[in-house]
N, C-alpha and C positions, 0 to 999 in steps of 0.2 A: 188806337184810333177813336176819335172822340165821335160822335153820331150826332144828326141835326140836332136831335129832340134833346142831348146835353146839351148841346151847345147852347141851344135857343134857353134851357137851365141857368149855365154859365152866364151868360149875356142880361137874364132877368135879374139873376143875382147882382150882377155887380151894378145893374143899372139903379136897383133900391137900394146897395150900400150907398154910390155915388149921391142919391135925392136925399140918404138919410144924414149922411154927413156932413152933404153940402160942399162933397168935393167934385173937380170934374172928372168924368167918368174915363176919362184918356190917362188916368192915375192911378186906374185899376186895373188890373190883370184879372186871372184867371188864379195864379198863384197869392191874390192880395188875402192878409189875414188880419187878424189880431198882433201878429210879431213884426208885422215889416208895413204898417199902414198908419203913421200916428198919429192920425183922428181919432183912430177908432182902439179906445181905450176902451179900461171896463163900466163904465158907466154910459159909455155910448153904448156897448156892445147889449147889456138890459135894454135899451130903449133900439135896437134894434130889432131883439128880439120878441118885444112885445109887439113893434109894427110887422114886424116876419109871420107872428100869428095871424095880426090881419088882414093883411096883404096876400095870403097864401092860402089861408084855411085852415094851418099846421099848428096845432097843440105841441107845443115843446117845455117838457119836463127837464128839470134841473142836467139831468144827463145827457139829455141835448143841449141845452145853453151852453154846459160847460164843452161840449166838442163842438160845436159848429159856429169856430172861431175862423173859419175863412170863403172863399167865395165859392169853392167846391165844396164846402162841406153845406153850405146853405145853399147850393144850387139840387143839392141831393137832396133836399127836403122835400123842392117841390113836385107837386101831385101832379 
């Protein structure tokens, strides 16, 4: 069971992948990644996760870029 304060996670996530991509956000899930979303290649996904830093407050080192390649794994980042 997923709790508000994910969800409201979940929801913020995918609403900054949808601005960053430039898709609409009715094209995102919950389950949207790197494997099954194909805007979001690896060259977006750096320029995502540098605006992920700013946008959130969140320092992400190479071992989080390389895992937080979907909308729950960058929903989990945030503080």
């Amino acid at each position: 069971m997923i709790d508000d304060r994910e969800q409201d996670k979940i929801q913020a996530a995918m609403k900054f992948i949808a601005v960053t991509l430039d898709i609409p956000e009715g094209e995102l899930g919950p389950d949207s990644s790197m494997d099954n979303t194909p805007d979001w290649d690896s060259s977006e996904h750096m320029n995502i996760c540098l605006l992920f830093e700013q946008q959130f407050g969140v320092k992400m080192d190479m071992d989080i870029i390389t895992s937080a390649t979907s909308i729950r794994a960058l929903a989990a980042l945030i503080p």
